[in-house]
C-alpha positions as CSV (number, residue, x, y, z in Angstrom):
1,X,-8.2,-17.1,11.4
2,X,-10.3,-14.0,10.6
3,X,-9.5,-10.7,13.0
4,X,-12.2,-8.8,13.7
5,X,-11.4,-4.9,12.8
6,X,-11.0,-4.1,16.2
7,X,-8.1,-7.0,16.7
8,X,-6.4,-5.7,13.8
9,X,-6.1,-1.8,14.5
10,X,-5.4,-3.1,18.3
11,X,-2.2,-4.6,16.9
12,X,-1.3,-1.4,14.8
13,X,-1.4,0.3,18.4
14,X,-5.2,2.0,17.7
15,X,-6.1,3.7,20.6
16,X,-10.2,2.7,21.2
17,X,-11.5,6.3,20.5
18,X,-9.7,6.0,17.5
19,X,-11.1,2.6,16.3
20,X,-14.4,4.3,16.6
21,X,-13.5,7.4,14.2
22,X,-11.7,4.9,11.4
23,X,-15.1,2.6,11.7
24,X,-17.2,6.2,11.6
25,X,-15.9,8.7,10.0
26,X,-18.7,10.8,9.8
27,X,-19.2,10.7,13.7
28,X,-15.7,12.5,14.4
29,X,-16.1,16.0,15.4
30,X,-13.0,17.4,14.6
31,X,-12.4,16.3,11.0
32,X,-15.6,16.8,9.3
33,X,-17.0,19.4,7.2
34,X,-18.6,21.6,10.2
35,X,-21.2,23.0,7.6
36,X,-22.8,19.6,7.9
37,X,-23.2,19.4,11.5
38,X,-26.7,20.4,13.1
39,X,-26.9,23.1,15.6
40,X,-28.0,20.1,17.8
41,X,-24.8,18.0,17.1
42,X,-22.5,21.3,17.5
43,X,-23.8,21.4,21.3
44,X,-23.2,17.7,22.0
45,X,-19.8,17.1,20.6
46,X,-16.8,18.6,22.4
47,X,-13.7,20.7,21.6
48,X,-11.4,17.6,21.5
49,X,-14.2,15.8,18.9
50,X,-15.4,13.1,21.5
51,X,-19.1,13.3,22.3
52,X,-21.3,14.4,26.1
């Protein structure tokens, strides 16, 4: 039977916000190159990397 990617990190103990970081890496505000992130994106996206 085929796990979806979200059944599998479940099982390693992912927690959800994390799922979503490890399927878009480019979305998490924390660990990105901050020179790439529009002035726009810096306002939206909050100290602890999660988005308003």
């Amino acid at each position: 039977m085929k796990k979806t990617v979200e059944e599998f990190l479940r099982e390693q103990g992912m927690e959800q916000e994390n799922i979503f970081d490890i399927l878009y890496p480019e979305r998490k505000g924390e660990k990105r190159n901050e020179e790439h992130i529009s002035r726009s994106e810096q306002s939206s996206v909050r100290t602890d990397g999660t988005f308003k």
